[in-house]
N, C-alpha and C positions, 0 to 999 in steps of 0.2 A: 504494500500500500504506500501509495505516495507520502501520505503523511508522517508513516511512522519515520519515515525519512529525514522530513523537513524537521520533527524533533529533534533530530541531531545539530540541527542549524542553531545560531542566535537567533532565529526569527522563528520559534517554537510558534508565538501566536498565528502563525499562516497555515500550519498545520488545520485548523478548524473547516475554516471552507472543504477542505481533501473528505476530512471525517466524517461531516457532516453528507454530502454527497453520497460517500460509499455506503453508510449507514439506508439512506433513502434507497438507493438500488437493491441493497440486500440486506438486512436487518441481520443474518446469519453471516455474513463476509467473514468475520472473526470472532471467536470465543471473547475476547477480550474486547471490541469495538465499546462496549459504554463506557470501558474505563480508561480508551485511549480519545474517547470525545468529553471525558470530564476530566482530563489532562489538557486537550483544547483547550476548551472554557475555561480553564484554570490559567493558563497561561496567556489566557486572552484578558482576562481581567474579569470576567464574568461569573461572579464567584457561586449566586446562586443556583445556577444551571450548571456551574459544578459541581456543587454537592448534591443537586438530585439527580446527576449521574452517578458521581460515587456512590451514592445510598443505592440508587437502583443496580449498581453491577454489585454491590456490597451483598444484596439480599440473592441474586442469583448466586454467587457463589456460598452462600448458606445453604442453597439448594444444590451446588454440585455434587454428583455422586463420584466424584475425581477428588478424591479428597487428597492426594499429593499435590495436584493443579492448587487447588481448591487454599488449601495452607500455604504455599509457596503465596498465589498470588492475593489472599486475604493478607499478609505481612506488606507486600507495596501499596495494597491499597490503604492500609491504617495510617502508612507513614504519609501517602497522599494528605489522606485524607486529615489528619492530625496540622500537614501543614497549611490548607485551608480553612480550616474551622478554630484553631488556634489564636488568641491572639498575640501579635509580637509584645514581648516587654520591652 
């Protein structure tokens, strides 16, 4: 996917149009696609449509039955999500 690409760049926030797109086309394109379009929105500034992605790929992997997937990728979303919802001191 293009975006997970443009993540690599300094210009993370251009990733969103990519995500958002591929998501429209195919809601199944990837296991991981909500948590890589509330990494989007996250880096676009859009904080609350970040968290109701996090939250909603949050509760999908509550329902994984890949529970090594499942653990692995619940630990990047916490820290995700911890630095969204956090506030800085």
């Amino acid at each position: 996917m293009t975006g997970r690409s443009i993540m690599l760049t300094i210009r993370k926030e251009r990733s969103l149009e990519y995500f958002k797109k591929a998501y429209l086309l195919d809601p199944k394109i990837d296991d991981d696609i909500l948590y890589y379009l509330g990494q989007a929105y996250h880096y676009s500034e859009k904080f609350d449509s970040a968290i109701l992605l996090y939250n909603r790929y949050g509760r999908l992997l509550s329902r994984s039955l890949d529970y090594e997937k499942s653990k692995k990728s619940s630990m990047r979303f916490t820290e995700r999500y911890l630095n969204v919802t956090m506030p800085k001191s």
